[in-house]
Backbone atoms as SQL, in Angstrom:
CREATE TABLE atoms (id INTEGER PRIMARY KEY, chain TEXT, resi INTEGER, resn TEXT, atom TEXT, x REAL, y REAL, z REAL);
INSERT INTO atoms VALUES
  (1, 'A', 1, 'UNK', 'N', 180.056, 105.050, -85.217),
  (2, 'A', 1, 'UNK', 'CA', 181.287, 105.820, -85.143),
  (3, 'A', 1, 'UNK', 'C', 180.946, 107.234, -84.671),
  (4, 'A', 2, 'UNK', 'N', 181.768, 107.801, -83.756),
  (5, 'A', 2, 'UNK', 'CA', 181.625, 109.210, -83.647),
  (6, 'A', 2, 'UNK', 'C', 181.597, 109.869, -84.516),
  (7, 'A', 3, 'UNK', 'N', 180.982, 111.137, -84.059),
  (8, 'A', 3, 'UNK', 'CA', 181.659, 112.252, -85.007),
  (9, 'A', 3, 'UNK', 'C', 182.981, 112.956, -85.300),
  (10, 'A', 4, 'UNK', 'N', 183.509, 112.661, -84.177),
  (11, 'A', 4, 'UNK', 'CA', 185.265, 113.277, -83.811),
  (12, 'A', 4, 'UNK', 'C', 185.804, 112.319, -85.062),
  (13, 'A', 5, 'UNK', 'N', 185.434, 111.132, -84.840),
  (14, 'A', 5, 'UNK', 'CA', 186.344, 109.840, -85.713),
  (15, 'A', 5, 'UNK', 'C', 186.066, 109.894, -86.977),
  (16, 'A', 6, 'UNK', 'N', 184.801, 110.124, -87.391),
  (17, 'A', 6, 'UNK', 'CA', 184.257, 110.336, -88.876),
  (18, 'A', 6, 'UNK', 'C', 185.144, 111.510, -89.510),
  (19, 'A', 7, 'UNK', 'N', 185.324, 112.776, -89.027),
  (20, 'A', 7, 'UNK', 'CA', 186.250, 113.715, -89.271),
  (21, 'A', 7, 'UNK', 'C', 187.330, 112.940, -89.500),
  (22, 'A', 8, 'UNK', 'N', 188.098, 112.462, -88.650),
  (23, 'A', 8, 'UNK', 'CA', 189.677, 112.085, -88.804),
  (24, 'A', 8, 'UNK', 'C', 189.453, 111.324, -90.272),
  (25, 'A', 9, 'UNK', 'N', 188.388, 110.445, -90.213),
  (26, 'A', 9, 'UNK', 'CA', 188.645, 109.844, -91.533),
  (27, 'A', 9, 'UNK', 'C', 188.594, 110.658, -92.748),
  (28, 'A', 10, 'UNK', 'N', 187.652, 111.159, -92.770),
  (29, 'A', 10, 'UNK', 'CA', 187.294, 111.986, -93.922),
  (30, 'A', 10, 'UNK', 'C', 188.321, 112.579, -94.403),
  (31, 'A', 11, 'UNK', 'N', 188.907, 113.087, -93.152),
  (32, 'A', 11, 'UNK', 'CA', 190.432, 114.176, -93.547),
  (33, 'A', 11, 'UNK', 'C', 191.703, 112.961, -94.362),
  (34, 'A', 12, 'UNK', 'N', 191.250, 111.822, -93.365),
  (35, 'A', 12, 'UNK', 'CA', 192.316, 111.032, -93.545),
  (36, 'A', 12, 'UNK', 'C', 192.346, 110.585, -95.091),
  (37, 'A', 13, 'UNK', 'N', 191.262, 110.297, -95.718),
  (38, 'A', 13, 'UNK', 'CA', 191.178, 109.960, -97.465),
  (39, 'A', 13, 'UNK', 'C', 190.955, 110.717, -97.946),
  (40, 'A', 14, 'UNK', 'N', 190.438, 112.093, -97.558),
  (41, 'A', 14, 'UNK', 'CA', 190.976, 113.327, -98.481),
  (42, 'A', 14, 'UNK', 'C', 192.038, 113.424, -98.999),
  (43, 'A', 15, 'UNK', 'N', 192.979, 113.322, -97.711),
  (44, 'A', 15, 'UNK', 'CA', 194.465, 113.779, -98.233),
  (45, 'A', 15, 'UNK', 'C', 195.241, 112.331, -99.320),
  (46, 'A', 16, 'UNK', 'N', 194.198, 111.190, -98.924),
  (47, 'A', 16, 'UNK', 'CA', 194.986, 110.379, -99.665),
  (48, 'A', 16, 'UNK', 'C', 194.864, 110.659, -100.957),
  (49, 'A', 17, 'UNK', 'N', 193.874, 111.290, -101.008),
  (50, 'A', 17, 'UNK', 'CA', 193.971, 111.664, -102.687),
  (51, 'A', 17, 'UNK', 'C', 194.202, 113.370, -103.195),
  (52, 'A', 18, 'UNK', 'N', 195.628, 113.699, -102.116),
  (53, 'A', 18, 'UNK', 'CA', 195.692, 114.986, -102.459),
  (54, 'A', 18, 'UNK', 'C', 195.063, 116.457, -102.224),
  (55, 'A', 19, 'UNK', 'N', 194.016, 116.141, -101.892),
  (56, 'A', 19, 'UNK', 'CA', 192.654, 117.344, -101.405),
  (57, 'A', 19, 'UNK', 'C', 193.442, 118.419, -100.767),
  (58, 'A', 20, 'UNK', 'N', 193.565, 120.071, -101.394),
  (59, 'A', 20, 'UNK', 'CA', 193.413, 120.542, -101.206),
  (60, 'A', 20, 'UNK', 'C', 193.207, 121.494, -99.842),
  (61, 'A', 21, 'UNK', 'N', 193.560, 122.805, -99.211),
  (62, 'A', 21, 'UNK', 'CA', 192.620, 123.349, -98.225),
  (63, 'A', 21, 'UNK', 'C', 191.762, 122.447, -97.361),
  (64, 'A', 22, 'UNK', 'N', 192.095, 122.024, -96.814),
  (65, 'A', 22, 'UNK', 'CA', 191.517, 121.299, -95.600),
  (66, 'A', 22, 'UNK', 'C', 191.257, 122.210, -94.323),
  (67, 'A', 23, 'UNK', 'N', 189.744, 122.041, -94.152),
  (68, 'A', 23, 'UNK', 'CA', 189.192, 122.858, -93.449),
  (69, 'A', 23, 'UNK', 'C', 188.032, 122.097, -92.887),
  (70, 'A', 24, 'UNK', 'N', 187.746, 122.331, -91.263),
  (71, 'A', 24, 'UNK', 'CA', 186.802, 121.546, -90.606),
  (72, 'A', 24, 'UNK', 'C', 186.000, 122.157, -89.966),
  (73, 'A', 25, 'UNK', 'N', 184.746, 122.541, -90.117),
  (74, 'A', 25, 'UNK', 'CA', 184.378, 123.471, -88.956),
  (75, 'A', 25, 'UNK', 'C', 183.163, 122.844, -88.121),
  (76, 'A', 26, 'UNK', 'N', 183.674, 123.244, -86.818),
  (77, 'A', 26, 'UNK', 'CA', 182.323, 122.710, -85.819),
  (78, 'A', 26, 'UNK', 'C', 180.995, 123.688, -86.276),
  (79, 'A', 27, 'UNK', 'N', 179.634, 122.805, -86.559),
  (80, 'A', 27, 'UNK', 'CA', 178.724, 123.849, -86.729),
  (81, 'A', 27, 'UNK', 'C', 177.315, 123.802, -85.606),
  (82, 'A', 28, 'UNK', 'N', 178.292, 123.041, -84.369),
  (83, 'A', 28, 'UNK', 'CA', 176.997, 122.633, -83.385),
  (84, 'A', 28, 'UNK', 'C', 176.483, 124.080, -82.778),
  (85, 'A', 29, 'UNK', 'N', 177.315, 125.117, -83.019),
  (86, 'A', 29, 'UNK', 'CA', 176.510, 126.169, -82.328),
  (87, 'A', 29, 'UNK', 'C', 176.216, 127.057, -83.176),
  (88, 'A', 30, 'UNK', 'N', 176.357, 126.946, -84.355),
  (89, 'A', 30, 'UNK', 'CA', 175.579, 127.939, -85.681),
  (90, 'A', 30, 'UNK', 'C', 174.222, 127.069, -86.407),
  (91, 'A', 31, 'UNK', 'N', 173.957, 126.061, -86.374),
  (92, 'A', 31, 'UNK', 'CA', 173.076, 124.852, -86.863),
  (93, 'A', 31, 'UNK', 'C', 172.943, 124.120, -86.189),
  (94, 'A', 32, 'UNK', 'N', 171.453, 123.680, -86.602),
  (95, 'A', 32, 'UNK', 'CA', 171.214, 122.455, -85.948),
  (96, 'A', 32, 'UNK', 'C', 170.994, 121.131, -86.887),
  (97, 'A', 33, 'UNK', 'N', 171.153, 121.474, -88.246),
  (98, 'A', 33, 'UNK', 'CA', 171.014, 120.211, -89.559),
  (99, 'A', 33, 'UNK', 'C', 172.163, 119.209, -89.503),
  (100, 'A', 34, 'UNK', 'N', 173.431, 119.727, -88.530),
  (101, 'A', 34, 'UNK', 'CA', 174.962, 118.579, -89.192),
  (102, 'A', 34, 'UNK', 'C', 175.616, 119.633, -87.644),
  (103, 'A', 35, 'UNK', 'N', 176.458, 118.531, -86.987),
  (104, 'A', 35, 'UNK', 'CA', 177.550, 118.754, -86.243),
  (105, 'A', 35, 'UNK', 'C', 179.127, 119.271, -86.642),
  (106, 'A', 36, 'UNK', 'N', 179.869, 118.703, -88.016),
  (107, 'A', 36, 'UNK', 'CA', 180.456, 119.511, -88.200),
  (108, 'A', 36, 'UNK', 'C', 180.510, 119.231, -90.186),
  (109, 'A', 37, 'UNK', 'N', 181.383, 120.525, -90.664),
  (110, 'A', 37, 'UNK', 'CA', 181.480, 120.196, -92.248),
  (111, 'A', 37, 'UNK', 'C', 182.917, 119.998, -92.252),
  (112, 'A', 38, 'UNK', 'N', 183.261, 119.295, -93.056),
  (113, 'A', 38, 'UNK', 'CA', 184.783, 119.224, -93.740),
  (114, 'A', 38, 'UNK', 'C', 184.714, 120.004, -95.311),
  (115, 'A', 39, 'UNK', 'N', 185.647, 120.654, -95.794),
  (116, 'A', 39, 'UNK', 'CA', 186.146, 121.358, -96.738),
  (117, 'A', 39, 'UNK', 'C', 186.968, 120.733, -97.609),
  (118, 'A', 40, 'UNK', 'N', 186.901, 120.743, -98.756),
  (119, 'A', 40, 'UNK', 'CA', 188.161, 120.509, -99.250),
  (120, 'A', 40, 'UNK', 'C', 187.937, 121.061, -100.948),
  (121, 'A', 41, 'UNK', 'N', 188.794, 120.779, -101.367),
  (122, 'A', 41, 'UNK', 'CA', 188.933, 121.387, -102.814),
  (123, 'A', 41, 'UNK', 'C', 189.819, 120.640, -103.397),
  (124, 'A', 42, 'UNK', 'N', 189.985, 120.221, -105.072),
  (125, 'A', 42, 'UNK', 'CA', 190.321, 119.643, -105.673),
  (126, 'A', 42, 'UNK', 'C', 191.006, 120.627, -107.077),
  (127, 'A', 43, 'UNK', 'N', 191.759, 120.240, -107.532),
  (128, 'A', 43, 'UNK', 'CA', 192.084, 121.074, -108.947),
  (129, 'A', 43, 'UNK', 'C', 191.726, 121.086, -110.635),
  (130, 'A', 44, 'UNK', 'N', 191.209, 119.382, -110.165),
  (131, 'A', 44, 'UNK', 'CA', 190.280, 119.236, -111.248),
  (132, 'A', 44, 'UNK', 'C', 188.688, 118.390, -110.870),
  (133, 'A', 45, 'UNK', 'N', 188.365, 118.586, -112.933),
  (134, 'A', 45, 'UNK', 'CA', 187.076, 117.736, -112.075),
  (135, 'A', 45, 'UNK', 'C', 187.309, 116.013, -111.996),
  (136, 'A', 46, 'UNK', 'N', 188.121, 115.603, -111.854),
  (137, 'A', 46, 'UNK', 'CA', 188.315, 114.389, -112.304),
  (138, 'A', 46, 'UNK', 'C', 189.136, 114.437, -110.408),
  (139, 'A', 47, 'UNK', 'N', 189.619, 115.370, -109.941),
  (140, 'A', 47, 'UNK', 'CA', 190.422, 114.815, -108.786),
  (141, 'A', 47, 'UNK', 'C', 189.240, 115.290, -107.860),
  (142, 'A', 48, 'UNK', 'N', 188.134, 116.076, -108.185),
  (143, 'A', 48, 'UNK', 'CA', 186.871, 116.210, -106.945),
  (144, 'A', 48, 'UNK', 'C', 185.976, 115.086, -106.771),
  (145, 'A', 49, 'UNK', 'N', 185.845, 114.654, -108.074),
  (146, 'A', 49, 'UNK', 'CA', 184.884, 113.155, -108.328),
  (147, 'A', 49, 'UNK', 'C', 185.843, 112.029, -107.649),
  (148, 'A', 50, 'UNK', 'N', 187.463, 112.119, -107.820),
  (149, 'A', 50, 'UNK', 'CA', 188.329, 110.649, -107.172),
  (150, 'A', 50, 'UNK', 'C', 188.153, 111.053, -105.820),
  (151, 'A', 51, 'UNK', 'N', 188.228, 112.325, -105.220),
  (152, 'A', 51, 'UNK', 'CA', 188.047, 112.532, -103.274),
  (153, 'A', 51, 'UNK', 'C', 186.914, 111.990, -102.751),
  (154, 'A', 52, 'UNK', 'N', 185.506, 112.249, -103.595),
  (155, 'A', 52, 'UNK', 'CA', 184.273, 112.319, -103.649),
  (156, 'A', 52, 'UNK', 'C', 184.064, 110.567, -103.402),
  (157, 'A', 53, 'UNK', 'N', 184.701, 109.750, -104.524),
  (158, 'A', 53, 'UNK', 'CA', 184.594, 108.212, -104.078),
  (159, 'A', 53, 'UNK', 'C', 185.061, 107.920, -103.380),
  (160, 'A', 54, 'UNK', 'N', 186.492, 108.505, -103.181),
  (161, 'A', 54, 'UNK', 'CA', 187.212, 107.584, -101.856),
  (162, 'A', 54, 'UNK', 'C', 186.843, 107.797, -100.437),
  (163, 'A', 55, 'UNK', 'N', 186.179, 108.965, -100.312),
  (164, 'A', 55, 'UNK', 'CA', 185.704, 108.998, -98.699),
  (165, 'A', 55, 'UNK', 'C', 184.145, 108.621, -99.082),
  (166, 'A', 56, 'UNK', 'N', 183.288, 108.571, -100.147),
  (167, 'A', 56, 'UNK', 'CA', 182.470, 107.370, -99.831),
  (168, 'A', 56, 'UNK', 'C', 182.550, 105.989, -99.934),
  (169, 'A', 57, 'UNK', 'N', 183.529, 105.345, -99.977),
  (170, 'A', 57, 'UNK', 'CA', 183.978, 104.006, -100.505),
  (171, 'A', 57, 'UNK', 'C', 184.835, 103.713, -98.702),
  (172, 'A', 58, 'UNK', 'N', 185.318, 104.608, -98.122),
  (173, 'A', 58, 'UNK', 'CA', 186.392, 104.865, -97.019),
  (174, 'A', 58, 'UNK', 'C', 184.815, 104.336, -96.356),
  (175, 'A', 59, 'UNK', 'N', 184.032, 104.975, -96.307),
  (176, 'A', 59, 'UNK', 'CA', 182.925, 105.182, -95.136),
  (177, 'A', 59, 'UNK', 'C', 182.310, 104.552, -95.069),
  (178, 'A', 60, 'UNK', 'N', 182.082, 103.833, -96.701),
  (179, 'A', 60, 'UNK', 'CA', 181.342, 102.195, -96.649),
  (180, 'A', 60, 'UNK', 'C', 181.978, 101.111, -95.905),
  (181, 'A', 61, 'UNK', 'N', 183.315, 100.898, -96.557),
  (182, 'A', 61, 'UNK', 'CA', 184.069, 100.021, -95.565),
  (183, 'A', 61, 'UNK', 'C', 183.528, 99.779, -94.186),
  (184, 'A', 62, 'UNK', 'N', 183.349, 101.110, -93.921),
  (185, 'A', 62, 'UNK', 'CA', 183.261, 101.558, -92.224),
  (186, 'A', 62, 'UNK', 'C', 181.825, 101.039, -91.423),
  (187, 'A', 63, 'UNK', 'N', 181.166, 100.898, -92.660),
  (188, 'A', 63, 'UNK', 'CA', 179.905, 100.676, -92.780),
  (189, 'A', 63, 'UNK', 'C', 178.936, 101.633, -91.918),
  (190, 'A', 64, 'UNK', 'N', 179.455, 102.799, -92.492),
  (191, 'A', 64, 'UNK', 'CA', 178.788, 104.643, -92.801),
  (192, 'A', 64, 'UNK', 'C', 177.753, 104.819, -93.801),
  (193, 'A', 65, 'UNK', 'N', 176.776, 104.676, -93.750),
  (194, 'A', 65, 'UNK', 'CA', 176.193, 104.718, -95.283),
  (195, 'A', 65, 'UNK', 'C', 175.549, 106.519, -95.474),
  (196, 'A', 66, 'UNK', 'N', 175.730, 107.307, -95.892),
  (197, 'A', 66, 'UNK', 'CA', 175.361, 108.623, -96.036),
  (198, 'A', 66, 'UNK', 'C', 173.985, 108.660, -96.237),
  (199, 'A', 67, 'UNK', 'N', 173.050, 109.898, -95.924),
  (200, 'A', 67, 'UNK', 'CA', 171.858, 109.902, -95.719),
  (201, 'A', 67, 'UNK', 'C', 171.372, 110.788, -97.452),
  (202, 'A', 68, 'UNK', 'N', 172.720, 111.484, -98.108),
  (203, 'A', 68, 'UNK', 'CA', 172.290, 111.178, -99.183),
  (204, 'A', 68, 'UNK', 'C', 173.559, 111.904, -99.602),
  (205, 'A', 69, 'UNK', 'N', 173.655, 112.264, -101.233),
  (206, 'A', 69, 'UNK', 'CA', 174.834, 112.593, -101.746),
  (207, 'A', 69, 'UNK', 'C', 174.877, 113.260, -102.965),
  (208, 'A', 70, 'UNK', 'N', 175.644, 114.675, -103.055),
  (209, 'A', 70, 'UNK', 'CA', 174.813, 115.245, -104.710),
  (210, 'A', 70, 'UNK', 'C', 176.444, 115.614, -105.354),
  (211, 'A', 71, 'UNK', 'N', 175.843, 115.768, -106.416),
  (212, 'A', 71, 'UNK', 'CA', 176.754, 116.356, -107.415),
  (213, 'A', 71, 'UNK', 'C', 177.998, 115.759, -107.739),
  (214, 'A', 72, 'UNK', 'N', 177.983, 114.332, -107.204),
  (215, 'A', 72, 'UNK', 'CA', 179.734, 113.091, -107.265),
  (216, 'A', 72, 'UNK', 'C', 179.878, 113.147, -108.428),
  (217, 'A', 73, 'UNK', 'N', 179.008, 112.944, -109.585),
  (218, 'A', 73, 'UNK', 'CA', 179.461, 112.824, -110.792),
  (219, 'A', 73, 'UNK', 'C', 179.466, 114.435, -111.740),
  (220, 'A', 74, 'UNK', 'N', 179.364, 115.085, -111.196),
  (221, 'A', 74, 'UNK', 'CA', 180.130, 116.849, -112.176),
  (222, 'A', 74, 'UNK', 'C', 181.213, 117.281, -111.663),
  (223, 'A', 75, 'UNK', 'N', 182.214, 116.909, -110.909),
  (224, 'A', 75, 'UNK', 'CA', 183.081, 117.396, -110.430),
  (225, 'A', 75, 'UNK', 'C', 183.392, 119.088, -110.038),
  (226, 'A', 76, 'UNK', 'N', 182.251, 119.441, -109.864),
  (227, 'A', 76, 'UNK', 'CA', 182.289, 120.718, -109.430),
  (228, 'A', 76, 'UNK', 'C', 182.566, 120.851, -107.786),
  (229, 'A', 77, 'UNK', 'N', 181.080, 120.292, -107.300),
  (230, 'A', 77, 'UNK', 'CA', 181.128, 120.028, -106.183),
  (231, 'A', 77, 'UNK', 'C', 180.572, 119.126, -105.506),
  (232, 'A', 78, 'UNK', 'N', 180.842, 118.001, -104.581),
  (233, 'A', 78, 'UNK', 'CA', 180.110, 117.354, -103.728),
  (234, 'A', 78, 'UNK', 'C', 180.147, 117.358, -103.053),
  (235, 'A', 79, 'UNK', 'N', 178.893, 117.041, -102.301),
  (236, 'A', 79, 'UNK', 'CA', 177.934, 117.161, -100.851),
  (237, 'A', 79, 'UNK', 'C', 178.029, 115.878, -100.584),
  (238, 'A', 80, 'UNK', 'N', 178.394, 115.775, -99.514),
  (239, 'A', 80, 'UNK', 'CA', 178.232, 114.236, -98.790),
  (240, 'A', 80, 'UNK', 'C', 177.784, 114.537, -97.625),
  (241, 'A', 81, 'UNK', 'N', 176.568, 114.235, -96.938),
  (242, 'A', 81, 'UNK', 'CA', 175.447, 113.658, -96.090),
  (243, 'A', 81, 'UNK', 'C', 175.785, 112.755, -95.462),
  (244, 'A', 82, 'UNK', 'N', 176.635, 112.922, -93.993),
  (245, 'A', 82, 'UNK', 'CA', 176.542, 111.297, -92.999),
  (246, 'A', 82, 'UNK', 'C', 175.714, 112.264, -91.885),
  (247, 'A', 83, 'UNK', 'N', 174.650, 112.674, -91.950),
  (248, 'A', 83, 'UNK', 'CA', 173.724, 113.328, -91.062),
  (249, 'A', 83, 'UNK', 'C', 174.865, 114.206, -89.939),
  (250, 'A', 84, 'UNK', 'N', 175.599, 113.848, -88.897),
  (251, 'A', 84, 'UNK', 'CA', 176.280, 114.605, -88.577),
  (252, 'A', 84, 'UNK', 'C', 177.132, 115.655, -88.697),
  (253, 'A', 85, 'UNK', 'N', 177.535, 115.013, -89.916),
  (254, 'A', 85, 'UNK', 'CA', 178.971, 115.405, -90.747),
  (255, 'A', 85, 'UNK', 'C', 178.526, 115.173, -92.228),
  (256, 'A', 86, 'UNK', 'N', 178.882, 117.031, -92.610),
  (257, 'A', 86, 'UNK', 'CA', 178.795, 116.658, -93.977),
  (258, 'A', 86, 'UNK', 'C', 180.288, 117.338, -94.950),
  (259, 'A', 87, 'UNK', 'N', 180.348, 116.593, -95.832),
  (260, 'A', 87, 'UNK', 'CA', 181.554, 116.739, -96.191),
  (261, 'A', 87, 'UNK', 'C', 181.430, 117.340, -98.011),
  (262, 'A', 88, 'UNK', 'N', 182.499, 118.623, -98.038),
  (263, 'A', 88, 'UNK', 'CA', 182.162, 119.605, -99.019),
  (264, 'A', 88, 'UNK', 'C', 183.493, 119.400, -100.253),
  (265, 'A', 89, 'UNK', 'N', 183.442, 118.635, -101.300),
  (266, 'A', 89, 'UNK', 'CA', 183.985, 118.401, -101.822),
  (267, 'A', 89, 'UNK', 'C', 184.288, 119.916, -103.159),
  (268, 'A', 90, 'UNK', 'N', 185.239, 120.353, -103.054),
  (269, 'A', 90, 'UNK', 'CA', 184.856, 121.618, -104.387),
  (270, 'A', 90, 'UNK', 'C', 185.934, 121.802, -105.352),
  (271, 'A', 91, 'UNK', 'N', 186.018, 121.755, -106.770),
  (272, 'A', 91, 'UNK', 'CA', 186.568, 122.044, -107.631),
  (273, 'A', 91, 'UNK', 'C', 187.265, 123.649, -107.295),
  (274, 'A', 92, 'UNK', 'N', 188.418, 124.460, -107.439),
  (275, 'A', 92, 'UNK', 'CA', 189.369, 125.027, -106.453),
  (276, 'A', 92, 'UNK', 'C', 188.121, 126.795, -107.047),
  (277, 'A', 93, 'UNK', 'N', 187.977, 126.309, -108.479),
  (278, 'A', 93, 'UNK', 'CA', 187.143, 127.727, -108.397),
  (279, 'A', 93, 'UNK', 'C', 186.168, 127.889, -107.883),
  (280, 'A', 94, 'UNK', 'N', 185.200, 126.441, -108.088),
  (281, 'A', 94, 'UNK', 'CA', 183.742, 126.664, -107.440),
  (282, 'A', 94, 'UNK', 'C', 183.957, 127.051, -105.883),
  (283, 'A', 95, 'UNK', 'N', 184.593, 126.567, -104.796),
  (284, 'A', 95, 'UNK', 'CA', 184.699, 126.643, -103.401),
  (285, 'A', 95, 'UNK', 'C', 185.186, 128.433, -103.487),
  (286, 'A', 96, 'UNK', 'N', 186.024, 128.867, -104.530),
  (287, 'A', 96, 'UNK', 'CA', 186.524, 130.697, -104.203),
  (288, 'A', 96, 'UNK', 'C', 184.893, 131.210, -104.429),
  (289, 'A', 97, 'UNK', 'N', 183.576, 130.634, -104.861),
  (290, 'A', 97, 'UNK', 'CA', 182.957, 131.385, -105.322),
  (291, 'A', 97, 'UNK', 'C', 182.181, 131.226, -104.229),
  (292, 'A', 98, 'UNK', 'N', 181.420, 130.168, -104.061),
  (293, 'A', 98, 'UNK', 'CA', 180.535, 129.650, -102.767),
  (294, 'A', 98, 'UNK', 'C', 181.089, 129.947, -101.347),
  (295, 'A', 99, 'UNK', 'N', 182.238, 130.078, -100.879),
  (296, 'A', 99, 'UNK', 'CA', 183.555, 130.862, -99.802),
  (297, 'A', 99, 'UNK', 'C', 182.556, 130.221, -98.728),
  (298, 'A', 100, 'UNK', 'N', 182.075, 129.086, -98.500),
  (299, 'A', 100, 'UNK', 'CA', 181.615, 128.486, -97.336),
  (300, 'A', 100, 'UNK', 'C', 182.210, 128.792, -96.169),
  (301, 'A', 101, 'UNK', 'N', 183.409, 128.996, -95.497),
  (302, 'A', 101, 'UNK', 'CA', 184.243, 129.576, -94.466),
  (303, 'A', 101, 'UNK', 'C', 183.957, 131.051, -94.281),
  (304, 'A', 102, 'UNK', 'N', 183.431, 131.782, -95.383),
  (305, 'A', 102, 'UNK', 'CA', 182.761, 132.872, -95.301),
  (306, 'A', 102, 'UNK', 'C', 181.920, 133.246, -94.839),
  (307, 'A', 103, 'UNK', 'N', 180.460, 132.422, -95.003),
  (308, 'A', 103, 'UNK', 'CA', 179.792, 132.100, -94.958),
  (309, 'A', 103, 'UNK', 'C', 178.998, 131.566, -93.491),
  (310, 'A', 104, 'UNK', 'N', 180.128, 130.894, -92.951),
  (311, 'A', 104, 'UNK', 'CA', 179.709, 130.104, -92.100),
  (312, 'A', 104, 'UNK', 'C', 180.993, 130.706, -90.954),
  (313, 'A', 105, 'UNK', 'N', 181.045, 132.026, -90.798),
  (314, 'A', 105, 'UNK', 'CA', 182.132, 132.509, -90.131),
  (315, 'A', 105, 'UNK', 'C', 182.101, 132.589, -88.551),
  (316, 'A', 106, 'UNK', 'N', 180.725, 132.249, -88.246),
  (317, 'A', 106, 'UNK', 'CA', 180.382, 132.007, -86.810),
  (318, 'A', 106, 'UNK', 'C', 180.987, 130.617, -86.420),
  (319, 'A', 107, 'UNK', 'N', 181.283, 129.639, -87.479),
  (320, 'A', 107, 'UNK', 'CA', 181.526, 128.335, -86.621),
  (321, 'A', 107, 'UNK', 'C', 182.820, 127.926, -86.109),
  (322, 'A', 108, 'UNK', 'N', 183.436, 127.397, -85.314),
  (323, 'A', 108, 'UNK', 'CA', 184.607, 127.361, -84.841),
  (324, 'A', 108, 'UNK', 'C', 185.412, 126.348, -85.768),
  (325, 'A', 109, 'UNK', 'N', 186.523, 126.629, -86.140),
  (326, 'A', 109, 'UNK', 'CA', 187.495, 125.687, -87.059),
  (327, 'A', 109, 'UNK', 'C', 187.934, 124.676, -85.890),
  (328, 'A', 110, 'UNK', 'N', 188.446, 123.572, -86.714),
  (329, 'A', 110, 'UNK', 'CA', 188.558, 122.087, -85.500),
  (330, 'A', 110, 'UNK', 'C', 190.043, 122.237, -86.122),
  (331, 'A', 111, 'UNK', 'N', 190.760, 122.196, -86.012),
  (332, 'A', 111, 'UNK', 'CA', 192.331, 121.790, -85.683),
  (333, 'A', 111, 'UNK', 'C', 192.138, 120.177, -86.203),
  (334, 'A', 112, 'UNK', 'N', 193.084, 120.125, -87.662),
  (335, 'A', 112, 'UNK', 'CA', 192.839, 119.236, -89.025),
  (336, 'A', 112, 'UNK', 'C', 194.074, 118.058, -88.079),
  (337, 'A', 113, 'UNK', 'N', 193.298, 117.168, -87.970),
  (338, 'A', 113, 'UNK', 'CA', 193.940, 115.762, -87.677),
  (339, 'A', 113, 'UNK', 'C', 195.436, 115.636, -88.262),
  (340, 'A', 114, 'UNK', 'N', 196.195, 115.550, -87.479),
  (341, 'A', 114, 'UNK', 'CA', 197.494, 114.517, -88.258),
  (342, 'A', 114, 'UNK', 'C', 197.504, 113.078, -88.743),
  (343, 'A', 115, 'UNK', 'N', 197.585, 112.771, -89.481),
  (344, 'A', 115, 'UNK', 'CA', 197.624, 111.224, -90.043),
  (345, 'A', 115, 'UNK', 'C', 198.604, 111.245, -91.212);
């Protein structure tokens, strides 16, 4: 699967479970570790851990298997690893603190899929 398409999905079962700030940023010309990150934020820890399964459960289907994956079970924050694309799962305070869009203010935002 592309990377363009991996995005759409990601966005696409984010939102199925509500997610928050949706935010995508290309990072092919600030990094060279991942092509782009997805954002999102959750309000609890119980709805960062349900985003956290469903776009790895979405990606298995897809038969995506991630190159690795941290923090799914504290609902603070998770990291999801599909080597291209990594996807930033954050509980609504942890993401105000870590301000990754801050952070990463060189990279260009991608214009969030309709679905």
């Amino acid at each position: 699967m592309e990377p363009k398409d991996k995005i759409h999905l990601a966005a696409k079962l984010a939102r199925s479970k509500k997610a928050e700030d949706l935010v995508i940023l290309d990072m092919r010309k600030v990094t060279n570790f991942c092509d782009y990150f997805v954002i999102c934020s959750g309000n609890s820890q119980k709805q960062v851990e349900s985003i956290a399964d469903t776009i790895q459960e979405g990606f298995a289907k897809n038969k995506i298997k991630a190159v690795s994956s941290n923090g799914t079970r504290n609902g603070l924050w998770s990291l999801l690893d599909y080597g291209d694309l990594v996807v930033h799962v954050f509980h609504k305070e942890i993401r105000e603190y870590y301000n990754l869009e801050r952070l990463w203010i060189d990279a260009q935002r991608v214009r969030i899929p309709k679905d």
